[in-house]
N, C-alpha and C positions, 0 to 999 in steps of 0.2 A: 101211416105207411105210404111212402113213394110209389108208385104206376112208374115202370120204365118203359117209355116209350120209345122202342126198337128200333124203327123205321129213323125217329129224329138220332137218335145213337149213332144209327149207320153214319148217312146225313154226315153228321158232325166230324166224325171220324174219318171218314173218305175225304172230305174241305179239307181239315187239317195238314191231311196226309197227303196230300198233291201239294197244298199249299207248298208245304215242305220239301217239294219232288221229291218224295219218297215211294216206291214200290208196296204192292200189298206183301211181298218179298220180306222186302226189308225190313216192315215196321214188323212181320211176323215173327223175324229173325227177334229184335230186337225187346220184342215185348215175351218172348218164348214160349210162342203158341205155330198150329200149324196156319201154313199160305190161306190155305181156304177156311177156316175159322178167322181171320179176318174178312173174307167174303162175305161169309156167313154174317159176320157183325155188321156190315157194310149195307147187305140185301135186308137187313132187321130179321133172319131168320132167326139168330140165338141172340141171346143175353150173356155179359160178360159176367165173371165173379169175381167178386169187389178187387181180389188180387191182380187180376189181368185192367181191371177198369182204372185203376191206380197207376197200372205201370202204361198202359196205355197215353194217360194221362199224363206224367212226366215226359213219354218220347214225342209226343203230341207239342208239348211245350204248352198245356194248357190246366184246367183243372178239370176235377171229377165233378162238379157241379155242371159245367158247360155243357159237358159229354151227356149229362141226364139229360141238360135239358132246364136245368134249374134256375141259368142266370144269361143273359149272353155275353 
């Protein structure tokens, strides 16, 4: 079983997301979840489900391995 480490999630996910000058806004829009649940995934307060982590990952332009944490 994986350990998802929240905090590197956020981490990952916020880099991406600037990288890309994208809004917590947007990527919210995009991925169709609310503004502040990506906050929240941002601060490591929540954990994604696989569904969101996927799509995430597509608008990210990256994969769901990175996002865990799995590979860099």
């Amino acid at each position: 079983m994986i350990e998802i480490n929240t905090k590197e999630l956020g981490k990952r996910i916020k880099e991406l997301r600037t990288d890309l000058g994208l809004s917590q806004k947007e990527l919210a829009e995009k991925v169709g979840v609310a503004v502040n649940t990506i906050s929240q995934y941002e601060s490591g307060i929540s954990k994604t489900s696989i569904d969101v982590l996927a799509n995430l990952a597509v608008e990210l332009e990256t994969t769901t391995d990175y996002l865990l944490g799995l590979c860099d």
